[in-house]
Residue frames as qw, qx, qy, qz and C-alpha x, y, z in Angstrom:
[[0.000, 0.891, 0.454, 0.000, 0.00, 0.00, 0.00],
 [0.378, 0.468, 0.122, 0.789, 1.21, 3.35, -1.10],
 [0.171, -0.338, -0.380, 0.844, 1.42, 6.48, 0.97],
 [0.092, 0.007, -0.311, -0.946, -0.79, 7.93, -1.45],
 [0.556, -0.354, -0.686, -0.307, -3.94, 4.98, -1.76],
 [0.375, -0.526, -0.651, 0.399, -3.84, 5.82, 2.17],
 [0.056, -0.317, -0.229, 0.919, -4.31, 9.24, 2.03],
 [0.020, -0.083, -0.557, -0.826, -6.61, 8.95, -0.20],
 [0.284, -0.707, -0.586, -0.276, -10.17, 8.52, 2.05],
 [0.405, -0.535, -0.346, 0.655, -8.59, 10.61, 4.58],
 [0.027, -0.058, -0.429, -0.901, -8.26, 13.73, 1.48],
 [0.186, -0.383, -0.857, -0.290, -11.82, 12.19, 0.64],
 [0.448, -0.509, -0.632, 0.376, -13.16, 12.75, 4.21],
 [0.113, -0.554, -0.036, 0.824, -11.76, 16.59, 4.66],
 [0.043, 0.008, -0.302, -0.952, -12.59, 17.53, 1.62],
 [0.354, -0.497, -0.769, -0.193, -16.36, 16.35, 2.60],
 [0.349, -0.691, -0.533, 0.341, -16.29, 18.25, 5.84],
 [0.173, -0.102, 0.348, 0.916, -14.86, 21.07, 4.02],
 [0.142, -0.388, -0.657, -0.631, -18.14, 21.10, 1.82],
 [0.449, -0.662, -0.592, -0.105, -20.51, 20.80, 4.50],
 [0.314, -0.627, -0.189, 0.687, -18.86, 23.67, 6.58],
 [0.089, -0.130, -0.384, -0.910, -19.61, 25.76, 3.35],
 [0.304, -0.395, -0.690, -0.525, -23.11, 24.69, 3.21],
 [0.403, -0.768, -0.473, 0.157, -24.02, 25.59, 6.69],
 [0.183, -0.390, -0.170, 0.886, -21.96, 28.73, 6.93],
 [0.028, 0.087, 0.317, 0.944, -24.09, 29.93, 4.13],
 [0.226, -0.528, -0.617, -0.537, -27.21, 28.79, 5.43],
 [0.443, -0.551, -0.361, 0.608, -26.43, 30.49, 8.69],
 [0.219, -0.055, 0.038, 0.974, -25.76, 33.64, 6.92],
 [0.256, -0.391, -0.409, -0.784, -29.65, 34.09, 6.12],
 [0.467, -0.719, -0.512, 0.049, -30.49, 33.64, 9.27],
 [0.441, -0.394, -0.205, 0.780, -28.12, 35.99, 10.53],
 [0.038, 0.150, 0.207, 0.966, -29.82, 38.55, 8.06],
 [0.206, -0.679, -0.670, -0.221, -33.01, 38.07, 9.32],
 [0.171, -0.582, 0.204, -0.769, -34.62, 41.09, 11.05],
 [0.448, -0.116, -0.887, 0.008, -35.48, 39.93, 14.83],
 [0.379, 0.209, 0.391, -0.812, -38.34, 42.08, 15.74],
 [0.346, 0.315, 0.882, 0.059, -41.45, 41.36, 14.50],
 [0.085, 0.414, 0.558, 0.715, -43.60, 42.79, 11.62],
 [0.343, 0.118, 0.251, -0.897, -46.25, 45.71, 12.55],
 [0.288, 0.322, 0.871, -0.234, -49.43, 44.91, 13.19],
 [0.221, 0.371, 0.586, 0.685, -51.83, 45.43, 10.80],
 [0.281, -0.028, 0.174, -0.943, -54.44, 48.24, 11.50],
 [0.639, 0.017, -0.166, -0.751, -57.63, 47.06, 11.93],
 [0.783, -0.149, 0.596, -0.099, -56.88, 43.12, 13.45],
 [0.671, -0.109, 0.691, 0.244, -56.63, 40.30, 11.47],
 [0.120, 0.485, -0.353, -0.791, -55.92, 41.20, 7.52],
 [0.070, 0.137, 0.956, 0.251, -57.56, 37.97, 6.37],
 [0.012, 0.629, 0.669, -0.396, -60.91, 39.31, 7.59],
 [0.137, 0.776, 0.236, 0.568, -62.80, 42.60, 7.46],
 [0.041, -0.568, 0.351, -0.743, -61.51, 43.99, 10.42],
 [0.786, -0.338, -0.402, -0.326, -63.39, 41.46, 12.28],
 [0.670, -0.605, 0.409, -0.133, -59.92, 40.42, 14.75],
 [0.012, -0.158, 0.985, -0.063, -58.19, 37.20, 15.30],
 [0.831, 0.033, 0.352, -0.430, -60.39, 34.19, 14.78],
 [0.671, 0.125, 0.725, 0.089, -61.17, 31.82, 12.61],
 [0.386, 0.485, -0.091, -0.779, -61.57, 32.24, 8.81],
 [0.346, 0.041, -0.894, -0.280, -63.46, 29.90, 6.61],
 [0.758, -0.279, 0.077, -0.584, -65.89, 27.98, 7.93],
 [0.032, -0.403, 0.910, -0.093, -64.11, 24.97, 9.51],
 [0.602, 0.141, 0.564, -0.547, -66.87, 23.00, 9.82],
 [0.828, 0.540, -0.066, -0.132, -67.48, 22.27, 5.89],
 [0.033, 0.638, -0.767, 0.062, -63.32, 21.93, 6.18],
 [0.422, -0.201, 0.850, -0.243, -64.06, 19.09, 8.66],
 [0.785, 0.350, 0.359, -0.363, -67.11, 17.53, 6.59],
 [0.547, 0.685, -0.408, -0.254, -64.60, 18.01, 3.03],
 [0.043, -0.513, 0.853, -0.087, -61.87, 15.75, 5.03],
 [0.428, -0.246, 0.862, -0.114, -64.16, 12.91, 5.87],
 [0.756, 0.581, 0.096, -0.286, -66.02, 12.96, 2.82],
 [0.583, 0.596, -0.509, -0.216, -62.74, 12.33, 1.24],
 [0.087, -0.462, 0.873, -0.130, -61.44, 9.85, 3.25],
 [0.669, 0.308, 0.645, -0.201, -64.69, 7.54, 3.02],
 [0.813, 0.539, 0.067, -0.210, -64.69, 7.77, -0.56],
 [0.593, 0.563, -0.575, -0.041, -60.84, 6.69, -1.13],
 [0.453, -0.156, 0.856, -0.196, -61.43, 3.93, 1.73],
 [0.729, 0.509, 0.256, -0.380, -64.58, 2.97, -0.55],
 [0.678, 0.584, -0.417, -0.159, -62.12, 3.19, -3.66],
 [0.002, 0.517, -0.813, 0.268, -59.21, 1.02, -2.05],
 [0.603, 0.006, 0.769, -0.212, -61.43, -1.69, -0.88],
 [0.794, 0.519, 0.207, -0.239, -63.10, -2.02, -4.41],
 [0.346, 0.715, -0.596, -0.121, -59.29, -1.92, -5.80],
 [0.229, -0.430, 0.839, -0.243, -58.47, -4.94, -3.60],
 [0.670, 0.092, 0.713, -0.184, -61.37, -6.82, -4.09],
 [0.802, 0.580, 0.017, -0.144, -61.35, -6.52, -8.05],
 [0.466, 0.630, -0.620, 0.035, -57.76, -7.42, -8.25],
 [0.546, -0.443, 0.671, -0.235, -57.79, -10.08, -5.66],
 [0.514, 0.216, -0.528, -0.641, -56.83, -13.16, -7.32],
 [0.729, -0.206, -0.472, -0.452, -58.84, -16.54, -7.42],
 [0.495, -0.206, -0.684, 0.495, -59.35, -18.71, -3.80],
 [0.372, -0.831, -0.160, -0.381, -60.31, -17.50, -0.79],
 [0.829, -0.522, 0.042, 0.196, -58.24, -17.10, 2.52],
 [0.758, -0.026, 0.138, 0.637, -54.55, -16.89, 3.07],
 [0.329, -0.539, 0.159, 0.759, -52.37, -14.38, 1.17],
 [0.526, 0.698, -0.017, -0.485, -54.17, -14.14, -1.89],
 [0.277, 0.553, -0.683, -0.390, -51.73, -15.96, -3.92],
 [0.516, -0.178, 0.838, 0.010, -52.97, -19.36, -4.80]]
């Protein structure tokens, strides 16, 4: 073995941690430009709204109704995928 084939994952190695101390000093540097106060408030409460505040916006309620409306209909699909591609026999692992 050559002095060289050994230095050669050690090289490997530094020039790896080399890289990756780039790549985090630079993504340190945009945090370090953030500003770290916080944004004025808007006038008038929440900007989503009319002036209404903080709350809610939307109507969460049809939200909730949209979610399980989809999940029952792609349990519905998923069982009807399983049972039209199941093949012949019953029981077991399906394969017989």
């Amino acid at each position: 073995m050559t002095l060289r084939s050994a230095l050669a994952p050690m090289v490997r190695c530094v020039a790896a941690l080399a890289c990756a101390t780039a790549i985090l000093a630079t993504a340190a540097l945009s945090v370090v430009a953030a500003e770290p106060s916080a944004s004025p408030a808007a006038p008038g409460g929440d900007p989503r709204s009319s002036g209404q505040g903080p709350g809610l916006v939307g109507d969460p309620l049809f939200a909730i109704g949209m979610v399980l409306v989809v999940g029952l209909i792609s349990a519905v699909l998923a069982l009807a995928w399983v049972r039209l591609t199941a093949r012949g026999g019953r029981g077991g692992n399906g394969r017989s």
